[in-house]
C-alpha positions as CSV (number, residue, x, y, z in Angstrom):
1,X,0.0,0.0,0.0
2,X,0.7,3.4,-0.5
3,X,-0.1,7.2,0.5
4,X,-0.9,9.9,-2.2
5,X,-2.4,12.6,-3.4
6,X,-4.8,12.9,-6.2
7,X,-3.6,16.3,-8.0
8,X,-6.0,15.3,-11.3
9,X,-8.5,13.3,-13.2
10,X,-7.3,11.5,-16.2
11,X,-9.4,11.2,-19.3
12,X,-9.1,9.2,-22.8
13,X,-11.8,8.8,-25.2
14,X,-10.9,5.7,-26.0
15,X,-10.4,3.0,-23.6
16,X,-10.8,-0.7,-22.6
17,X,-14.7,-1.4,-21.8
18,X,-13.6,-1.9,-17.7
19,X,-13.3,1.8,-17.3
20,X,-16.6,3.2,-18.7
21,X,-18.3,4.6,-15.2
22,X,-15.4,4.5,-13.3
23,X,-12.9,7.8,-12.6
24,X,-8.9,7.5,-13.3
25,X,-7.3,9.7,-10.4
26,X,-3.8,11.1,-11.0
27,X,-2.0,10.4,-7.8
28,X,1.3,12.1,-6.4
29,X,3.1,9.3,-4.0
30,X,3.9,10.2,-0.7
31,X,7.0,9.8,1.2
32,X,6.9,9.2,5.0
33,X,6.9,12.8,6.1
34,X,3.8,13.9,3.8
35,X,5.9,15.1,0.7
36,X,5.8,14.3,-2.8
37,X,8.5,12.0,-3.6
38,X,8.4,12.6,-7.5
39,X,6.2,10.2,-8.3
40,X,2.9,9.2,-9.8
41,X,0.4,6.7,-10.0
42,X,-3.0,6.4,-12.4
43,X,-5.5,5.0,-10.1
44,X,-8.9,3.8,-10.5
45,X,-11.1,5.4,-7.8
46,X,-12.9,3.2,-5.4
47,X,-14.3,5.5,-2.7
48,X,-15.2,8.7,-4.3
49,X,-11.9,10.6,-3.4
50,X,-11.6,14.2,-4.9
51,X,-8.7,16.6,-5.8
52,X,-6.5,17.8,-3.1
53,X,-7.1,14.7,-1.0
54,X,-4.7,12.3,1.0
55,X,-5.5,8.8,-0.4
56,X,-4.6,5.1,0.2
57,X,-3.3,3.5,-2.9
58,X,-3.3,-0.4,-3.0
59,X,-0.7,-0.6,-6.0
60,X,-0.5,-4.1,-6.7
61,X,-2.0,-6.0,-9.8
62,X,-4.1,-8.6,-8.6
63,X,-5.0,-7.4,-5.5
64,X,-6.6,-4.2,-7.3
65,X,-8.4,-6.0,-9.7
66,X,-10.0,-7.9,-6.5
67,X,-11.2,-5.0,-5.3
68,X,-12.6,-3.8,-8.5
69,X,-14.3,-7.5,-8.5
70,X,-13.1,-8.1,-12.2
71,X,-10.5,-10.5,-13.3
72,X,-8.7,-10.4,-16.1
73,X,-8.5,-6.3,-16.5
74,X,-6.0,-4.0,-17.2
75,X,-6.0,-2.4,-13.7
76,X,-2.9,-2.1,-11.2
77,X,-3.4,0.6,-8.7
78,X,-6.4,1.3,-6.9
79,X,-7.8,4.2,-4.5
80,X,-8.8,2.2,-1.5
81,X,-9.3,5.1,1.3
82,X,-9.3,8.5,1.9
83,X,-6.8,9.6,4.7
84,X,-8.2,11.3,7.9
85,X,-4.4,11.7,9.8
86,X,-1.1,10.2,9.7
87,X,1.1,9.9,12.3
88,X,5.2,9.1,11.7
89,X,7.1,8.4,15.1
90,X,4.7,9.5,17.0
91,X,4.4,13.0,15.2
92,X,1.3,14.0,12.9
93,X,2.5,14.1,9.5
94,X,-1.1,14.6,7.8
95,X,-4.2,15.7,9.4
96,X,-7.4,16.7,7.1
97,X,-10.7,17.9,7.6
């Protein structure tokens, strides 16, 4: 699992049949004290997460497409949570809302 936060929707006009109705989230990845690290993931949206919010990324193949509940699919990272507070060492990295 990872940490992120979704800085964008992605849309194509043309793509495989498994995305119609669901949204593609563009997700900065987190590093340990709440920064970007320089890196991105595309992830399908699970839980109705929205730009500027701290997210829980499950970015691993099969384990996504579970939780989408369809096998095969061209799916590898998925938005599993919204993040209320994240604590590091006992210090509070993240805190929304």
């Amino acid at each position: 699992m990872r940490i992120g936060r979704v800085v964008g929707t992605v849309v194509s006009t043309i793509c495989s049949p498994i995305f119609e109705g669901r949204r593609l989230l563009l997700c900065d990845l987190l590093d340990a004290s709440g920064e970007p690290d320089g890196s991105y993931l595309i992830c399908v949206d699970t839980v109705g997460s929205g730009a500027g919010e701290t997210v829980l990324i499950l970015d691993e193949g099969n384990s996504a497409r579970q939780v989408v509940g369809v096998s095969p699919a061209p799916i590898r990272a998925v938005v599993v949570g919204i993040v209320d507070q994240l604590t590091v060492d006992g210090e509070l990295v993240i805190h929304e809302g």
